[in-house]
C-alpha positions as CSV (number, residue, x, y, z in Angstrom):
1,X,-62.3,-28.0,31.7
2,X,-62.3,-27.3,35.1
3,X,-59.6,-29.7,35.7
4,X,-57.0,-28.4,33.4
5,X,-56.9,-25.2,35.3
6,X,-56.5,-26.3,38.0
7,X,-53.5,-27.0,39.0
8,X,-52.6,-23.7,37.2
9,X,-52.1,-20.4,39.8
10,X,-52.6,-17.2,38.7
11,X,-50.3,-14.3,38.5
12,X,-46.9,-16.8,38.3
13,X,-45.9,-14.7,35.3
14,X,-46.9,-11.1,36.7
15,X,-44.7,-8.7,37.0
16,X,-44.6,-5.1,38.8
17,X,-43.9,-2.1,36.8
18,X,-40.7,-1.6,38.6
19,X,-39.7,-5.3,37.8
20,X,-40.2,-4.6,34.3
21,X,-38.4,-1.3,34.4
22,X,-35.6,-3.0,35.4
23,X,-35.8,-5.6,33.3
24,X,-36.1,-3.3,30.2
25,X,-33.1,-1.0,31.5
26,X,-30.9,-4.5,31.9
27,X,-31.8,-5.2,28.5
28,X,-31.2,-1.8,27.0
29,X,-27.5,-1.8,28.7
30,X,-26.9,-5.1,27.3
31,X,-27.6,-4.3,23.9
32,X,-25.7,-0.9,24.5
33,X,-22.7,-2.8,25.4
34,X,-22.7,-5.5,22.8
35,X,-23.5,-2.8,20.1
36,X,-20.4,-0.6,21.5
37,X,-18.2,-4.2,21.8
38,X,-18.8,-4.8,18.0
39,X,-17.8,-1.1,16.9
40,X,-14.8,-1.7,18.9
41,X,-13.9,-4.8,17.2
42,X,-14.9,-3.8,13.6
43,X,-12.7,-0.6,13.8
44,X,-9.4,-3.0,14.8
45,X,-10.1,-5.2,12.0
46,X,-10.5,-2.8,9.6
47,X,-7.2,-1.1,11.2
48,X,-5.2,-4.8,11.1
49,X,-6.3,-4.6,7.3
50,X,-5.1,-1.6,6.8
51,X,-2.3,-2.4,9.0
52,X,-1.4,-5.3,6.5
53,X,-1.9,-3.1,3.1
54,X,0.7,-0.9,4.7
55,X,3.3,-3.5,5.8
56,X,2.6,-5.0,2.0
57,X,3.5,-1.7,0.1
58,X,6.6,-1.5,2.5
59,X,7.7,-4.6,1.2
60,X,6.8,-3.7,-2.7
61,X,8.5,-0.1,-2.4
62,X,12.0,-2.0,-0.9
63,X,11.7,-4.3,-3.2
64,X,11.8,-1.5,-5.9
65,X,14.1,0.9,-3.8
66,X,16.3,-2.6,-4.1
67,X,16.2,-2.9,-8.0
68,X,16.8,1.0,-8.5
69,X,19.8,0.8,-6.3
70,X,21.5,-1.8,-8.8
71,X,20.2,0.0,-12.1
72,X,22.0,3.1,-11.0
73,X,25.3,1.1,-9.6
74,X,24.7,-0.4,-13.8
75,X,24.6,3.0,-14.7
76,X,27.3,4.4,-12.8
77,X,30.1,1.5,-13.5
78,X,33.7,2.6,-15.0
79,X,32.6,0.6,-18.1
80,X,29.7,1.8,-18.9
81,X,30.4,5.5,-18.4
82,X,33.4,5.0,-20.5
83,X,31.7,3.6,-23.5
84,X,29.1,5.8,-22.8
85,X,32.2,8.2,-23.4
86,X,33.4,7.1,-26.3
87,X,30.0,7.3,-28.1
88,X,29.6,10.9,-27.5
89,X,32.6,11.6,-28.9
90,X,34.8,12.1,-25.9
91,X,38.5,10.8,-26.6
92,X,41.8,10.7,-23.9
93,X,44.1,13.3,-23.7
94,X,47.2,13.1,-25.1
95,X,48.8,16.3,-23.1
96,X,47.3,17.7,-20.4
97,X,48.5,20.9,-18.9
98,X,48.2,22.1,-15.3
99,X,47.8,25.6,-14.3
100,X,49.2,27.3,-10.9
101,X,48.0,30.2,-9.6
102,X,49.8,31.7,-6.5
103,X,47.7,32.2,-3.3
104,X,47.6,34.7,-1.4
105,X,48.1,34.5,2.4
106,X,45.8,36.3,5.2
């Protein structure tokens, strides 16, 4: 058994204290960072979705602004408001009469 060991040294692997202080700091800093690197990019995905819901109920709210616009220029047309007119009983004037009132100057 002897033989196996041989050619083995001891204290390859050792480390000092300081060497392992620094080693454990290096490793805390990594983490640190690649902890604060994923916040970072989970917040700006979660702000392009959001981003993207926006832009989509922008498109949904033009889209109705859109058909609104040509129900009220339906509703507003000579045609309609004159049958509109006519069902509510209004009729054309046969003599209209215009009244002047004299103003007075400053």
């Amino acid at each position: 058994m002897q033989w196996v060991t041989h050619g083995i040294k001891r204290g390859r692997f050792e480390m000092s204290r300081r060497t392992l202080a620094y080693f454990v700091v290096a490793v805390t800093l990594l983490v640190l960072v690649a902890t604060l690197y994923l916040m970072l990019v989970s917040q700006t995905a979660a702000r392009g979705r959001h981003i993207e819901q926006l832009r989509t109920e922008l498109a949904w709210l033009k889209k109705e602004n859109e058909q609104l616009e040509v129900e009220i220029a339906e509703a507003g047309s000579v045609s309609r408001l004159w049958g509109r007119a006519i069902e509510l009983g209004f009729v054309p004037a046969d003599q209209v009469e215009f009244l002047s009132f004299p103003v007075e100057g400053p």
